[in-house]
ROVEX-607829 format. One record per residue: x, z, y of N, C-alpha, C in turn. Coordinates in steps of 0.2 Angstrom, whole numbers, plus 5000, padded with zeros to 4 digits. Example, Ala and Ser with C-alpha at 12.3 -4.5 7.8 and 13.67 -1.06 7.14 Angstrom:
506650394972506250394978506650394984506450354989506850364995506450395000
//
This chain:
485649735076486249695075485949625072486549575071486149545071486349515064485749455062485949455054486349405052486349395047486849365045487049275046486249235045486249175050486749185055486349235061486549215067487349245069487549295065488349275065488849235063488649195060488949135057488749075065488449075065488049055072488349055078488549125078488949145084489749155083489949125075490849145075490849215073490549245071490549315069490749335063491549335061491649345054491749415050491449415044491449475043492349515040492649555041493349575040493349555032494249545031494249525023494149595021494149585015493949655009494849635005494949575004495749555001496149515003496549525007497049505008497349455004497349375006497749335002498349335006499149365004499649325007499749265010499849245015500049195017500849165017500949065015501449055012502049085017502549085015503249095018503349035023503649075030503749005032504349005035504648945029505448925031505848935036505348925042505748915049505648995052505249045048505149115053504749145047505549155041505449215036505049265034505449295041505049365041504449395048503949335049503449335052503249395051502849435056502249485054502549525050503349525051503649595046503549665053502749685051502649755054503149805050503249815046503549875044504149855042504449825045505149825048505849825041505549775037505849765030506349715032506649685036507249635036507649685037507549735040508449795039508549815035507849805029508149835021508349775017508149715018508449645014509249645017509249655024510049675025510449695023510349765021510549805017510749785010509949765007510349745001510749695000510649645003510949585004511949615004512149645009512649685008512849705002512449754999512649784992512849714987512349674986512449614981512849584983512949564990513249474988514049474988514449514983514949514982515049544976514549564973514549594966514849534960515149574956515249514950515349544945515349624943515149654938514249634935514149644931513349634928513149704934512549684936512149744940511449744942511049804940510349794940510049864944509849844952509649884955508649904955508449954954507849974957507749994962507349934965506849954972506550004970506150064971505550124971505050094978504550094976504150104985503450114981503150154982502450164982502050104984501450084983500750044985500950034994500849994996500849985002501350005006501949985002502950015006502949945009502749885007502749815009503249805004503449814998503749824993503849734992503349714989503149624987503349594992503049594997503249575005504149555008504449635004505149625006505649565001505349594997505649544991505449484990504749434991504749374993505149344999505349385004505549345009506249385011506449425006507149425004507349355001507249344995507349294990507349224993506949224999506849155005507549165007507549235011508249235015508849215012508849235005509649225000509549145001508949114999509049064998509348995005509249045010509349025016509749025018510349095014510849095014511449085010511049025007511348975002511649024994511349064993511249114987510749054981510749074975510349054971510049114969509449114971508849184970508149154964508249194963507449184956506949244960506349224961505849304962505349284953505249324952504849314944504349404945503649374947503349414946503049444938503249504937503349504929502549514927502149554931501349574931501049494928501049434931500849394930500949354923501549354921501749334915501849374907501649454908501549504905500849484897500649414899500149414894500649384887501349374890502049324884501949394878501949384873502149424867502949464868503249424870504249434870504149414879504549474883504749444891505349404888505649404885506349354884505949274887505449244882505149194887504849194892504749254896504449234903505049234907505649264905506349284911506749214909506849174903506949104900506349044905506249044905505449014907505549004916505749074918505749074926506549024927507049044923507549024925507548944924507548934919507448854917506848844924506348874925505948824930506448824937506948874939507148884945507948824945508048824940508548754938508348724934507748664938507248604933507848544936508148554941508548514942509448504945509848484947510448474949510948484943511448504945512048514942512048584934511448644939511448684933510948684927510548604926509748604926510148604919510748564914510948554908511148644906511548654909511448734904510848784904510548784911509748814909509348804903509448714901509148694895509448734890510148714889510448754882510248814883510148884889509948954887509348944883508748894886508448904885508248884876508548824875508548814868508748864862509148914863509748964862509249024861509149034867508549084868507749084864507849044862507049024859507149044849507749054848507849084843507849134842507949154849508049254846507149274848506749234849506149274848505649284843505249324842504849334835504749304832504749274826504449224819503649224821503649264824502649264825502649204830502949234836502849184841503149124840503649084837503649024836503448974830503049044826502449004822502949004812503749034812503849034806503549084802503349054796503049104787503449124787503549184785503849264783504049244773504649214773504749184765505049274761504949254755505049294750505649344748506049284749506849294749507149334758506649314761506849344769506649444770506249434765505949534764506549574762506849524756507449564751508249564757508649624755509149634760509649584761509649554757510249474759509849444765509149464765508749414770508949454776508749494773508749554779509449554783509949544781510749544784510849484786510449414783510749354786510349354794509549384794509249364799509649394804510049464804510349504807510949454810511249434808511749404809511549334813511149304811511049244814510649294822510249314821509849364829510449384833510949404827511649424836512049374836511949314833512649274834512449214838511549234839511249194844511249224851511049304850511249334857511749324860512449314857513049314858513149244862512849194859512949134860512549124870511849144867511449164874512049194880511949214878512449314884513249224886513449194880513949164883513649104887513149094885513049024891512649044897512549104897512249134905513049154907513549184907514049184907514549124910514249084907514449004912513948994917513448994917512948984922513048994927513149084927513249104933513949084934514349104932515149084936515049004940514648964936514648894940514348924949513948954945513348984953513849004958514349044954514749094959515149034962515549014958516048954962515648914965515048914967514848864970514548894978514248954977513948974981514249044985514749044980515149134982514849184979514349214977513949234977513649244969513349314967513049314960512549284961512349264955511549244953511149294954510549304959510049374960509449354955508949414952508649384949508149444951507549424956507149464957506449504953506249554951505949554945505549614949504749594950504349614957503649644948503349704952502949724949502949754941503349754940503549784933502849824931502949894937502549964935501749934931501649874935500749854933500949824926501349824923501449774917501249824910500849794904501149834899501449884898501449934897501949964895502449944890502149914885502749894879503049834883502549794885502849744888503749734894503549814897503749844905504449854900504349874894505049924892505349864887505149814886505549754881505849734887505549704890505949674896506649724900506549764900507049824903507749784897507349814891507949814884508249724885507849694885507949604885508649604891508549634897508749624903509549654901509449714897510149764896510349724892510149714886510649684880510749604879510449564884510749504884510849474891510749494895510849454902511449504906511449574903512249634905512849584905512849524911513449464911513749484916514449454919514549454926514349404930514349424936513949374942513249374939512849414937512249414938511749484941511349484945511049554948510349554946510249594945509449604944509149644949508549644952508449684957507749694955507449744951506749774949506349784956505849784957505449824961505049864956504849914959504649954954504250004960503750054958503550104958503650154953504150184954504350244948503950284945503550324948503150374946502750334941502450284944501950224938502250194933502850194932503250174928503350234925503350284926503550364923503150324918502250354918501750354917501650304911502150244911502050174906502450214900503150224902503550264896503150314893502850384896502750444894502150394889501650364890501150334887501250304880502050264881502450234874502450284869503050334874503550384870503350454870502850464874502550534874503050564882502950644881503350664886504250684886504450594887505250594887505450614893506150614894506550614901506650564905506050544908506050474910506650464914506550494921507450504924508150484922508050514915508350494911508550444906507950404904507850354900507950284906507750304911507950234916508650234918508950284919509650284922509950244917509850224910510050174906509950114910509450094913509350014915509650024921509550054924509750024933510350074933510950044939511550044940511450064947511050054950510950084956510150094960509750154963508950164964509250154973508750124973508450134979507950134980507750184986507050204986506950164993506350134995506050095001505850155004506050165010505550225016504850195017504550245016503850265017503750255024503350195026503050195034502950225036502950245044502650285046501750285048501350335044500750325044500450275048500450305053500050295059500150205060500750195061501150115061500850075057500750115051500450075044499850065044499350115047498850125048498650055054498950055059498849975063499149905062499649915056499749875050499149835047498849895045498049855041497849845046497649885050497149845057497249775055497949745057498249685061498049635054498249655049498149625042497349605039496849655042496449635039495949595045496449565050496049545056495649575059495449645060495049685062495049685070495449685073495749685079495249615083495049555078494849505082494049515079493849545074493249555071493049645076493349665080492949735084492949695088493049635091493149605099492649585100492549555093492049495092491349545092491449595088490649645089490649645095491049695100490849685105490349635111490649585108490449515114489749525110489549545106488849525102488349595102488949655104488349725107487749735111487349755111486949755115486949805119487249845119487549905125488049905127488149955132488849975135489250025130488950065124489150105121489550065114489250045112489549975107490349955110490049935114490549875115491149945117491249985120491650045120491950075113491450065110491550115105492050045100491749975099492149925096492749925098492849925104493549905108494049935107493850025105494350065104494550085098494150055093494250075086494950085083495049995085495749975080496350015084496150065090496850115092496550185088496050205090496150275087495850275079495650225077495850225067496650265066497150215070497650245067497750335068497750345076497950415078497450465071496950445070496550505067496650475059496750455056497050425049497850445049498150425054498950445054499050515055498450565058498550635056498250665050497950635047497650665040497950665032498750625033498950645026498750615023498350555023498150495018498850455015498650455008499250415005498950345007499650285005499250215011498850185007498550185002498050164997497450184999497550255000496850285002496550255009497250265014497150225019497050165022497250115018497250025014496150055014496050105010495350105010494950105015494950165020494750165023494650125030495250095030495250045035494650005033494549975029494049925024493249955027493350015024492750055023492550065031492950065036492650085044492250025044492649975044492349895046491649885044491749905037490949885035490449925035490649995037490250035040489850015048490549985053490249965059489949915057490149865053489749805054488849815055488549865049487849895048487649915052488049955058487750005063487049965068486650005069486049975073486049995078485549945082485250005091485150075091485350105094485250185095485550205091486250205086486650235085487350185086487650245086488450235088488650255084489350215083490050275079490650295083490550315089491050355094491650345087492050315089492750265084493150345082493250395083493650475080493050495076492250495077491950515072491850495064491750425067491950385060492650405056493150395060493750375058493550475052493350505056493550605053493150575047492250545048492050545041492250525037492850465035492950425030493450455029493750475034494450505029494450575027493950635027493450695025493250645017492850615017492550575011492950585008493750555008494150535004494550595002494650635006495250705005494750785004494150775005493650815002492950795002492750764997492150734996491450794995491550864993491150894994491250915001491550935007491650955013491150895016491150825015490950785017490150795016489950795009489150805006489050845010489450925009488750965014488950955020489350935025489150905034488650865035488850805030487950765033487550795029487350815025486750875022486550925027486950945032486650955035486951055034487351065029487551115025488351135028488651105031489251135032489451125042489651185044489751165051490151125054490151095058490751045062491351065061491551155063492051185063492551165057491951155051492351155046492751095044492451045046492750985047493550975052493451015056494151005060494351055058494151105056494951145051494951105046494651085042495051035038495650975040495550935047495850895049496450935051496450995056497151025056497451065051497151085044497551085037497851045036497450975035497950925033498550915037498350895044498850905050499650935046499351005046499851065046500251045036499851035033500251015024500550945026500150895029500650845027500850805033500950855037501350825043501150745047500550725049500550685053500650665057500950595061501450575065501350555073500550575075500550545081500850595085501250605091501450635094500750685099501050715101500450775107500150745112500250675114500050625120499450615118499050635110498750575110498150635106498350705109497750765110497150755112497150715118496350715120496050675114496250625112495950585107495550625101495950675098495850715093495450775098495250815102494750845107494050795108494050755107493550725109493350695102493750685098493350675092492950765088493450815090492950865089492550895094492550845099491950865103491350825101491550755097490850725094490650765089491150795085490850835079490450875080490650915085490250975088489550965089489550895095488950865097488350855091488650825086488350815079487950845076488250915075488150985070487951015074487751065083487351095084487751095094487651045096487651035103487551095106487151105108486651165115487151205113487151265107487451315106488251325105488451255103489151255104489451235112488951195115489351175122489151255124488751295123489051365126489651415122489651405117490351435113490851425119490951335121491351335122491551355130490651335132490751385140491051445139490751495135491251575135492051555134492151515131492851505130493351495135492851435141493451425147493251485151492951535151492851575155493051655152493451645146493751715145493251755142492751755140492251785138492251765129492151835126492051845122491351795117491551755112491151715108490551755107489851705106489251745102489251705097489451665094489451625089490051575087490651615087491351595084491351555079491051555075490851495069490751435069490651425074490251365078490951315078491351355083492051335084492951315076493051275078493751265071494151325075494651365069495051405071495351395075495851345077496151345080495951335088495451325088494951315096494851385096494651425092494551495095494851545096495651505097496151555097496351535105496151475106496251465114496151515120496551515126496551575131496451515136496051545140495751525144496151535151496751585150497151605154497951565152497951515149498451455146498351385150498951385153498651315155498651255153498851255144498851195143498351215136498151285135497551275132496851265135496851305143496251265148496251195147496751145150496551095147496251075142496551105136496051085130495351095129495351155133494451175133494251145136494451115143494251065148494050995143494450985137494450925137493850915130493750985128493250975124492550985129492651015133491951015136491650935139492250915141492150855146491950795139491950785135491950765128491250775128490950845126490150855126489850835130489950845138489850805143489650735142490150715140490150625141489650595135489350625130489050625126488150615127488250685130487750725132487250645136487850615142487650565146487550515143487450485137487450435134486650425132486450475129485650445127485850435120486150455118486350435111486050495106485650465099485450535095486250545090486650565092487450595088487150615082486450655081486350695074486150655069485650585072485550535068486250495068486550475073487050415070487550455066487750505065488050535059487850515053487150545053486850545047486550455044486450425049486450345049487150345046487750355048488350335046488550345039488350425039488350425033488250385026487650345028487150315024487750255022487750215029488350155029488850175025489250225026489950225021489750255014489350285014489250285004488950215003488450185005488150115002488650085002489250065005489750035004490250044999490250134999490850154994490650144991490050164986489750134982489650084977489750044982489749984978490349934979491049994980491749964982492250004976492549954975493149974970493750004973494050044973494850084976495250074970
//
């Protein structure tokens, strides 16, 4: 392969490892919406733009729902749609002692000017009293420890909130008369925040901002948010301690794996980075093997029941795997894809394959458990794919004596070494004619193998090498 000079040389870039979003683009919102998030900004945009009771909904989506995605170029869209929308990433501003200054902070910055820039000032004047004596730097006097202190503070803290609560109260009504429409106020990433941090702001948001014509719309990962709570208060009824903040969940649908899984392809530019190996291959089995990858990454990743994080991983991990591959070994693009996502969903089944210590077979009963628990999405059309990935496995682990297993197989003859074979292969009839085909299709697989000139046993155990030295020295 060639080194690192000579692919800078030749345009040869290596895949990102981190995706930086690219800006919004005013003229075409929802660019590159693979996973089809504008029916869900449609959606909520319905529920909201008519509300004028106080209302604060929860997004739910797990790591890689396109969660962040939908609600930045939701909040474009409102504004497109002549809505006044706030997005306020909460993660980023979580280092505030009090969220009342970062939720004060975003609103003043989002009316720094026009008609409502004067009342954003006064909440925010207003608001800057009700935060802690610590944060705004007042000495804790003498007379303020004794009860007379203690009930003036009291009185003066709610006759400030009061006051607060009345000047967003005008705010927004201005908003509504102007634009029809509640104030939204998007509040993205919570679940990475603080915990203490995660649950003031919740309390900030009920007890002083619960106004009419204003919406909250959280994004959250719930389960992770469980997780912040149980950590504060021990083992509460989280279910139940949230149903206090939010007035209505919503949960974002989960991609469809496989979709998601050519999601990343397209994301981490992978697609133009196997194209470009190719051109730079020194064989005909490379350039094959590059050009097919970014299709059957997904089929074999979309049957295996990868959550999309783990998947988000391996996508990363194939690349950098291929990039190290040398002359005289290949990564036939299903044998990779089986290693990396074996690595990740059984790390010991992985150690003893390439050690040398566990059969092929076992590797593809692994792949049709996962199959059969968690139900993956590629359709039946895309069988040979998955046959010829475990016909490389086969190849791998012990050739000669399994391409005969599988000879007795198309010929109705009883196995001398069934072991050799995944259960499910060796329930195959030979007298079936859509399981013949599948024995056909495994043989024709060792076949095509066989005609390469390729050591399968080494570039397994080469690959192996590639994806731990990576993993390794890679964060998930």
């Amino acid at each position: 392969m060639l080194d690192e000079a000579d692919e800078v040389e030749k345009g040869l870039t290596r895949p990102a490892l981190k995706v930086v979003e690219p800006e919004i683009d005013p003229n075409d919102i929802w660019f590159e919406d693979k996973l089809e998030r504008e029916r869900i900004a449609e959606r909520l945009t319905t529920i909201v733009q008519d509300e004028q009771a106080p209302f604060v909904i929860s997004l739910d989506g797990r790591w890689g729902t396109g969660k962040t995605f939908l609600l930045k170029r939701w909040r474009a869209q409102l504004e497109d749609d002549e809505f006044q929308a706030i997005y306020f990433n909460a993660w980023e501003d979580d280092f505030c002692d009090d969220p009342l200054l970062a939720i004060i902070g975003q609103l003043s910055e989002h009316f720094s000017d026009g008609k409502f820039k004067e009342l954003a000032l006064k909440i925010a004047d207003v608001a800057l009293g009700l935060l802690t004596k610590s944060l705004i730097g007042e000495a804790v006097k003498l007379e303020d420890v004794k009860p007379q202190g203690i009930l003036r503070d009291y009185h003066e803290q709610r006759k400030m909130k009061e006051e607060v609560k009345g000047q967003l109260t005008q705010l927004a009504a201005e908003v509504r008369s102007e634009t029809g429409h509640p104030l939204i106020f998007i509040v993205d990433e919570l679940d990475r925040c603080r915990p203490t941090f995660a649950i003031e702001l919740l309390e900030r948001v009920k007890h002083i901002f619960d106004v009419p014509n204003i919406v909250f719309v959280f994004g959250i990962n719930r389960a992770e948010l469980v997780k912040s709570l149980q950590s504060v208060f021990g083992e509460i009824d989280a279910d139940e301690y949230l149903r206090r903040f939010f007035d209505m969940p919503f949960i974002l649908p989960n991609p469809d794996s496989a979709r998601f899984c050519r999601f990343l392809v397209g994301m981490y530019d992978l697609d133009s980075f196997f194209d470009d190996m190719s051109k730079t291959a020194n064989n005909d089995i490379h350039i094959k093997d590059f050009r097919s990858l970014s299709e059957t990454l997904p089929r074999i990743l979309g049957r295996m029941g990868l959550s999309l994080r783990d998947m988000d991983y391996c996508v990363r991990l194939v690349a950098l795997a291929a990039k190290g591959l040398k002359e005289r070994h290949t990564m036939f693009p299903a044998v990779l894809a089986l290693l990396v996502a074996v690595k990740i969903t059984d790390p010991d089944l992985y150690q003893r394959f390439v050690l040398g210590m566990a059969r092929g077979a076992e590797i593809i009963d692994h792949m049709n458990e996962r199959h059969q628990l968690y139900g993956g999405d590629e359709p039946d059309r895309n069988r040979r794919d998955l046959e010829w990935a475990e016909a490389g496995i086969y190849f791998a682990d012990n050739r000669r004596t399994t391409w005969v297993q599988l000879g007795l197989l198309s010929e109705g003859k009883q196995l001398t070494r069934p072991e050799l074979l995944a259960e499910a292969t060796r329930g195959l009839s030979a007298d079936d004619e859509s399981d013949k085909r599948r024995i056909d299709n495994l043989l024709g697989g060792m076949n095509w193998f066989s005609q390469q000139g390729v050591n399968y046993q080494g570039s397994v155990g080469y690959l192996a090498e590639l994806i731990d030295l990576y993993d390794n020295s890679s964060s998930r």
